[in-house]
DRENSE-250244 format. One record per residue (C-alpha): residue in one letter; residue number from 1; x, y, z. Coordinates in nm, 3 decimals. Layout:
BEGIN
("a", NUM, (X, Y, Z))
...
END
This chain:
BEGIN
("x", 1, (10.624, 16.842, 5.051))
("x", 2, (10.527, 16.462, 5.100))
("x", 3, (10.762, 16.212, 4.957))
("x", 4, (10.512, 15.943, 4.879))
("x", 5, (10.251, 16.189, 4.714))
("x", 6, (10.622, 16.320, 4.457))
("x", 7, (10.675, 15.938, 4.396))
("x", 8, (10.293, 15.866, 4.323))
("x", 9, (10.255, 16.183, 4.100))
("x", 10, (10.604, 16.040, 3.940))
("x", 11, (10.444, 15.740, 3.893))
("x", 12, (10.686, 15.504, 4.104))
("x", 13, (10.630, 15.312, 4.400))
("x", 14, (10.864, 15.157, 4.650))
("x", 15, (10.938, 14.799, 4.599))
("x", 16, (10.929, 14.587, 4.909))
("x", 17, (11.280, 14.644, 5.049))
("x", 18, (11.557, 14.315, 4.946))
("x", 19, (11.631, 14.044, 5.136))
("x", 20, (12.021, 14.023, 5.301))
("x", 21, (12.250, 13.937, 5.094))
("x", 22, (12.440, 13.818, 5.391))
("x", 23, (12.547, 13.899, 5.706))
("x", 24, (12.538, 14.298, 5.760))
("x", 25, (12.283, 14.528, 5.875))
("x", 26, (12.066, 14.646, 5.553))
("x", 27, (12.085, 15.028, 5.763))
("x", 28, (12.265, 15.135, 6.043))
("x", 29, (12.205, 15.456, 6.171))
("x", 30, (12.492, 15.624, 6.364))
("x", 31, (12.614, 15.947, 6.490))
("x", 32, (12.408, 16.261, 6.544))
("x", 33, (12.068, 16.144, 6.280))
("x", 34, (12.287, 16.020, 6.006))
("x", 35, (12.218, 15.647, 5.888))
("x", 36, (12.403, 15.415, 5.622))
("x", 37, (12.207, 15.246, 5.394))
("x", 38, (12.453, 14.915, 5.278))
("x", 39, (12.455, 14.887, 4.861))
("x", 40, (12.143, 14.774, 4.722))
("x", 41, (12.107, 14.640, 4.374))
("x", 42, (11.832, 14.661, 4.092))
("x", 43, (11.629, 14.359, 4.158))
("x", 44, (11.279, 14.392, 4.202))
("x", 45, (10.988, 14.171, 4.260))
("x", 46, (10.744, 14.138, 3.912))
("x", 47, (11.066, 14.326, 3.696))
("x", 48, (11.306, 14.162, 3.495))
("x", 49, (11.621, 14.081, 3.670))
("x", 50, (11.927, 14.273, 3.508))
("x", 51, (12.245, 14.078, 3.492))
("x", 52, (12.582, 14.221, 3.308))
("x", 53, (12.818, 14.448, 3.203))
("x", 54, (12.745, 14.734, 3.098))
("x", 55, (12.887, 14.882, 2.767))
("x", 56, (12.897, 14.449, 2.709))
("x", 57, (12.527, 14.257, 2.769))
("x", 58, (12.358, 14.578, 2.842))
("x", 59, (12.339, 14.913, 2.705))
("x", 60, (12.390, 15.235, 2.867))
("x", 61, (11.980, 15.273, 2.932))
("x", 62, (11.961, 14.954, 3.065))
("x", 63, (12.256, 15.053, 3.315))
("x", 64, (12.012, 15.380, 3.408))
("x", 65, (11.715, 15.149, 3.431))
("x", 66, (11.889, 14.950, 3.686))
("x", 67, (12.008, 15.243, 3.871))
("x", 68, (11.675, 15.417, 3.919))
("x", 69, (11.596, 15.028, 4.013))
("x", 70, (11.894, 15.034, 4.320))
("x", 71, (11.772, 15.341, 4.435))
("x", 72, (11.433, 15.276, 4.464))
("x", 73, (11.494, 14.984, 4.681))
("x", 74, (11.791, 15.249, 4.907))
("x", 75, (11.462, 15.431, 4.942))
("x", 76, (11.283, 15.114, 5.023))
("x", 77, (11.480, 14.987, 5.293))
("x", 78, (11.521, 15.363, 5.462))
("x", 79, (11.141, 15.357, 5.480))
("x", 80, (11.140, 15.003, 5.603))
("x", 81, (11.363, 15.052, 5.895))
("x", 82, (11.279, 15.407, 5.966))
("x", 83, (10.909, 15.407, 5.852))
("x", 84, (10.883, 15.749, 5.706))
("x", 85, (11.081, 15.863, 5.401))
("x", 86, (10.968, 16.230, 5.484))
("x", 87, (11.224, 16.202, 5.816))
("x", 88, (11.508, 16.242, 5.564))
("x", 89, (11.660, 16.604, 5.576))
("x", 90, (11.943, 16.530, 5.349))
("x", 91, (12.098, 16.279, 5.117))
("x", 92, (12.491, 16.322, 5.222))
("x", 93, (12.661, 16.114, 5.001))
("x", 94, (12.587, 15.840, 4.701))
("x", 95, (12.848, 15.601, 4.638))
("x", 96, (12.725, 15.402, 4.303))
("x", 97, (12.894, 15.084, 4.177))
("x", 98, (12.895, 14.980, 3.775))
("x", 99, (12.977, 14.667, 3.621))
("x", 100, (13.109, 14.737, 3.363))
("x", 101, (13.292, 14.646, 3.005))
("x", 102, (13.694, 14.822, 3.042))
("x", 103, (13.604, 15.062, 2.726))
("x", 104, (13.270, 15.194, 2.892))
("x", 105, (13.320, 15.505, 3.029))
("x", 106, (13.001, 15.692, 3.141))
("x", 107, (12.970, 15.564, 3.494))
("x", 108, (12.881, 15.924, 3.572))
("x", 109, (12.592, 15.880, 3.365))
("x", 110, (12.476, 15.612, 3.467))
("x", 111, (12.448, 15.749, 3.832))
("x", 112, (12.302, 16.070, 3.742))
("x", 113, (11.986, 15.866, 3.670))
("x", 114, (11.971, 15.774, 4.052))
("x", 115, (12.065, 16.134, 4.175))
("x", 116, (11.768, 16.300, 3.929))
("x", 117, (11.544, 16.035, 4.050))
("x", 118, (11.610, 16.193, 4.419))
("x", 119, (11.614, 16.518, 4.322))
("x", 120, (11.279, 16.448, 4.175))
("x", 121, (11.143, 16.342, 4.480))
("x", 122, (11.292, 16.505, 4.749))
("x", 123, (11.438, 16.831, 4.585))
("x", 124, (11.754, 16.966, 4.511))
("x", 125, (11.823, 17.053, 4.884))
("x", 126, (11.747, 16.747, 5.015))
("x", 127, (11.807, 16.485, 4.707))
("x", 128, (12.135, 16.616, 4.575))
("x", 129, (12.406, 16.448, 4.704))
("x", 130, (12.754, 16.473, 4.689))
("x", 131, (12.845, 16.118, 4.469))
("x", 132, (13.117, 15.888, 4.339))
("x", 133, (13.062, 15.697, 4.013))
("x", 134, (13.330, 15.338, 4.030))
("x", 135, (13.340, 15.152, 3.733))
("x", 136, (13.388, 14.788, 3.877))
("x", 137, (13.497, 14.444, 3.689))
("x", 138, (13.192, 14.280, 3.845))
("x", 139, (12.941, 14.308, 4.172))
("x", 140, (12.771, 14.005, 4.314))
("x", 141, (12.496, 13.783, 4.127))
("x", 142, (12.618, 13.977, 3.840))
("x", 143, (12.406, 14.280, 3.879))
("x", 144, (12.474, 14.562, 3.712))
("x", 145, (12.460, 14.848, 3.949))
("x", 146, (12.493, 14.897, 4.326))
("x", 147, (12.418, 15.164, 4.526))
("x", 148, (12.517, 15.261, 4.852))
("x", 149, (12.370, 15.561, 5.034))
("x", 150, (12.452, 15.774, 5.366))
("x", 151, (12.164, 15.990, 5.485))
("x", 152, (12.096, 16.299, 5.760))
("x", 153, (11.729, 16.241, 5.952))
("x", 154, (11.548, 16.526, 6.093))
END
């Protein structure tokens, strides 16, 4: 199995991995192979940027939109600090973040789309996670989603 070829065949490709936010370390790796990748939101370069609540400005789809969006740039800054996505042996744990509206409820839902997106990619060894879904009263810049990520590498 070769990560890029599943993402190409899925028709995605990694953005270039965001800018700091501020001062942290976008990925730190620690321990015995495992690294954690600091929460990355849904803005891409040439997409429209996502701002709101969901269950309030945006709908539920627009919250999954922006999660496949945060964990496309998780994957993007794993690959730019550790230069090959296929070194992952195991997504530990996803920890996913959504802004949104006190009478929205489906958090989980929203975060599934991120943890199918892996699973797509990587499998259900490798991509499945273990996961919490927060529902949050608001993240920074108003984004919509964030994602944080801890990873095993071969």
């Amino acid at each position: 199995m070769n990560v890029y070829e599943n993402l190409k065949k899925l028709g995605y490709s990694l953005p270039k991995a965001p800018a700091k936010g501020g001062l942290y370390a976008p990925i730190k790796e620690f321990g015995n192979n495992l690294a954690y990748v600091s929460g990355c939101g849904p803005q891409c370069v040439n997409k429209d940027v996502l701002t709101g609540k969901i269950g309030g400005e945006l709908t539920e789809i627009q919250g999954k939109e922006a999660a496949e969006r945060c964990i496309l740039n998780v994957l993007s800054v794993i690959d730019d600090k550790i230069g090959d996505l296929n070194k992952i042996k195991s997504f530990v744990k996803l920890l996913v973040f959504v802004s949104s509206e006190d009478n929205f409820f489906n958090q989980p839902q929203v975060a599934d789309t991120a943890s199918k997106l892996l699973k797509d990619i990587f499998g259900e060894e490798i991509g499945i996670s273990s996961r919490s879904a927060i529902g949050v009263n608001v993240l920074p810049g108003n984004i919509p989603v964030e994602i944080e990520a801890l990873i095993e590498l071969i």
